[in-house]
C-alpha positions in Angstrom: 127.9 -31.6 136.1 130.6 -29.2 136.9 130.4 -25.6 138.1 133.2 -24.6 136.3 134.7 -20.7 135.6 137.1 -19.4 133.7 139.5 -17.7 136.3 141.6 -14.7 135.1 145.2 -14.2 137.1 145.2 -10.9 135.9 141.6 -9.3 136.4 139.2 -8.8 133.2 140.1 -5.0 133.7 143.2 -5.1 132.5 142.2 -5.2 128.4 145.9 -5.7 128.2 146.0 -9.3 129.5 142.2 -9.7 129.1 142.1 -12.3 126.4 145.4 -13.7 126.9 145.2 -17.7 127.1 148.1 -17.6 129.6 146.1 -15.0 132.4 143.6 -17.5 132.2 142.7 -20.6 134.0 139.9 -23.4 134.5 138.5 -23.6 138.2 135.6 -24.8 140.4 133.6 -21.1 140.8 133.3 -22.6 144.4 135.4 -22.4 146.8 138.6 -22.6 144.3 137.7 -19.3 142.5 137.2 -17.7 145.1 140.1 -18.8 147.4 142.4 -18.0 145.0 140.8 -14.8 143.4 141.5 -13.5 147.7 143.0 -14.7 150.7 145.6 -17.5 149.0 146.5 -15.1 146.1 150.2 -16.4 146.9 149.3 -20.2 146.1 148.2 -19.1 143.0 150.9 -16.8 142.2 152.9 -20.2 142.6 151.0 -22.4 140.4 151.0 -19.8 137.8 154.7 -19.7 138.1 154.9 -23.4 138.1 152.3 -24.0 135.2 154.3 -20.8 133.0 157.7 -20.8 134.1 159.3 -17.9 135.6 160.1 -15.6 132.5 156.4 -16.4 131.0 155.1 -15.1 134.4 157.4 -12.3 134.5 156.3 -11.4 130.8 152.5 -12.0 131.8 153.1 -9.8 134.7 154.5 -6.7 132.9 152.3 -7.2 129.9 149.3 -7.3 132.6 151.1 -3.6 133.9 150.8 -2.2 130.7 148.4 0.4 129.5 146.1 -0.9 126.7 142.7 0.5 125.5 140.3 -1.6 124.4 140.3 -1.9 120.6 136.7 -3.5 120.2 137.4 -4.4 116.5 140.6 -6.2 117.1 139.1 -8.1 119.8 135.9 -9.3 117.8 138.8 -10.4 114.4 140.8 -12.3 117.4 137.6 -13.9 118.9 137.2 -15.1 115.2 140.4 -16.3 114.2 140.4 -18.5 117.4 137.0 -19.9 116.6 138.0 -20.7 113.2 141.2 -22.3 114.7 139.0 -24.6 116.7 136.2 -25.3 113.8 139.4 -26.4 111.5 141.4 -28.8 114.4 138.2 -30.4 115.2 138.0 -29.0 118.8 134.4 -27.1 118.1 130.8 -28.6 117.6 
């Protein structure tokens, strides 16, 4: 089995970016997470370049910088739309 997290680009802080599917990517907890979450922040400012393209990034980047307080009930109707999404493609058990 894998040890597997769910790394955000843009920290969980920022409710802005928070549950944004493109801040978010799929790494080993060890040592990838935390490699990339410190000292090699550039390699993964590149591969989220590479993976995004340049204007996505540069959208993700000032969306990230922008002031957003958390709106618990939108959250919880997004959460359920995207579980309903999954249930109805055949992507949830």
């Amino acid at each position: 089995m894998h040890n597997l997290g769910v790394s955000h680009y843009w920290g969980r802080s920022r409710e802005s970016t928070r549950y944004d599917l493109d801040n978010v990517t799929l790494l080993c907890n060890l040592p990838c997470h935390q490699r990339w979450g410190g000292e090699e922040r550039a390699e993964y400012t590149q591969y989220m370049i590479n993976r995004l393209g340049q204007e996505r990034f540069d959208l993700l980047t000032v969306w990230a910088n922008t002031y957003q307080k958390r709106d618990d009930a939108l959250v919880e109707m997004y959460l359920r739309q995207k579980i309903k999404e999954l249930e109805v493609g055949g992507r949830y058990d």
